[in-house]
Each structure stands twice: as C-alpha cells, then as structure tokens.
C-alpha angles and dihedrals in degrees: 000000000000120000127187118230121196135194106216129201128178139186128176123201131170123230133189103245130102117257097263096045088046097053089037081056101043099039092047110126089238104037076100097066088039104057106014100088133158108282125180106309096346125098128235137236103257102183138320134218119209109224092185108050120256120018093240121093140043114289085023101130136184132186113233132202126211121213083245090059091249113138134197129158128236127216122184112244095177141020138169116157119248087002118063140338120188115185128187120233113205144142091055106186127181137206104245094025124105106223116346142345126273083254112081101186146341151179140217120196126192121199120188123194116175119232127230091245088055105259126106141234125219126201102202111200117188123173137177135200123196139202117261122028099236084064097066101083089051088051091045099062092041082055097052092039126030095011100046085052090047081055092044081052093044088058098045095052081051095051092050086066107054 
C-alpha cells in the first residue's frame, strides 16, 4: 500500500485589501513570477507558461521555471473566489538529473477571510512530497526552515507593491 507523506509549512499575513482584490492579486497566473524571487538558497520563479488557457478554474495547468532551471507544472485542484484556491505541483524535473527531482509532488493552498476593518488575512499553506520516504525528514526541516522564510519573502515583495 502506497501512502503519500508530506512536509507542511504555513504562514498567515495580513494584507490591506479587501477580500476580492486580495484573492484577484494572489490567484493571478503570474503572481508567481512577481513575488517568488530568488532568496537566500531558494530559486525563483523565472517565468510560467499557462497550457490550458486562462489560470482560473479546476484542471487549468501552467509550467513553471525556476531561476535554477528546475520545472515542474501546477493544476488547480480548488478554487472559490475570494475564498480558497489549492493548486498540485508534479512532474518536478531538474537540470543535471537525469529524470526528476528528488520531490515528487506538492501543493500550495491560499484561504482568504476578510477582517472587520476591511483587509484580509491569508493563511498560505505549501507542502512537498518527495520521493523516497527516507527523504521526509530531510524535506521537513527545509519546510519549516528555508522554504517557510522564501514564503515570508515572497509576502513581503507582495506587500511592496500594494
């Protein structure tokens, strides 16, 4: 029996849109490239590219680059606007490997819930998963480490340009 094994990390922040615009800016198909830049150890995204029209409903996909040249390609799994969006990261492939990356898959989740003084907090959820069990402790502490600051960046790159 096969079981899949993730490694979570979360952040929440608060920003000062409303709960719409905030979800409009979040679940947009290139707040990827915007706010995911290089930090520390950790890639960016360099660009994306959508491969099922437009970046807005379940099954809709994009391939994304890292700065490093790894690739792996996003599908939303879940979306409600200005509620939640989920979205699965496979088919991880690396430059010098020959096949795929030591992650086999991933998430990230975004929940939005709108504050009495008119911002919004967002509860960012991101998880990997990699290929061989003996790996996830390994990917746990990266989670909760270099990966959970390289979130915290990302935000704060968002949040310069509100």
């Amino acid at each position: 029996m096969s079981r899949n094994f993730f490694a979570i990390t979360q952040i929440k922040f608060v920003v000062t849109l409303d709960v719409t615009a905030a979800f409009e800016k979040l679940s947009n198909s290139d707040t990827a490239v915007q706010f995911m830049r290089d930090h520390r150890e950790i890639a960016g995204v360099k660009n994306y590219e959508l491969l099922d029209g437009d970046w807005d409903s379940i099954g809709c996909r994009r391939r994304i680059e890292m700065t490093n040249g790894t690739r792996l390609i996003e599908t939303i799994q879940s979306i409600e606007h200005g509620r939640h969006f989920t979205y699965y990261l496979a088919e991880f492939t690396s430059p010098g490997q020959s096949s795929t990356s030591t992650i086999k898959s991933g998430y990230s989740q975004c929940r939005f819930q709108q504050n009495k003084d008119g911002s919004t907090t967002v509860k960012w959820r991101f998880a990997l998963q990699p290929h061989k069990p003996i790996l996830l402790p390994a990917t746990w502490i990266y989670m909760k480490t270099a990966h959970r600051n390289f979130m915290k960046a990302s935000v704060k790159n968002m949040q310069r340009s509100l």
